[in-house]
C-alpha positions, 0 to 999 in steps of 0.5 A, spaced: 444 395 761 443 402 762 436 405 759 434 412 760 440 416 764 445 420 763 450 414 761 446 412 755 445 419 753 454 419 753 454 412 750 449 414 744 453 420 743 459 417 743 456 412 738 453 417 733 459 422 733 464 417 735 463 412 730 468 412 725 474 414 731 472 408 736 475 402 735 470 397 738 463 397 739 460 402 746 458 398 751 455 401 759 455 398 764 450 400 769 445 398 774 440 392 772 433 395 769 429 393 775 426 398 781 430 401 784 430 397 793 429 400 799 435 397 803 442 396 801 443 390 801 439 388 795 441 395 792 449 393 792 446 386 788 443 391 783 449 395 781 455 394 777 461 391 780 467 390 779 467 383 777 462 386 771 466 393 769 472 388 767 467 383 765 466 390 760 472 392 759 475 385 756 468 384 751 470 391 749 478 389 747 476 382 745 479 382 737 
């Protein structure tokens, strides 16, 4: 989920003017909605990886 930030504000532009040229739905992939921690070990838990890009990218070319 990506809430307030730049990546949300491309999505939804892309979704409003985009809308009759996309051929599936926008779908972000962005950090947890959660505070944002101190040390890095919990703060590479928190943003996307690799596992959750592509888990994306399929959902987003799945027929």
């Amino acid at each position: 989920m990506g809430k307030f930030g730049v990546g949300a504000e491309l999505a939804a532009v892309a979704a409003e003017e985009g809308v009759w040229n996309l051929d599936a739905p926008v779908i972000r992939v962005a950090a947890e909605y959660t505070p944002v921690p101190y040390a890095p070990s919990p703060e590479r838990v928190r943003l996307p990886d690799q596992q959750r890009t592509a888990d994306a990218v399929r959902r987003s070319v799945r027929p």
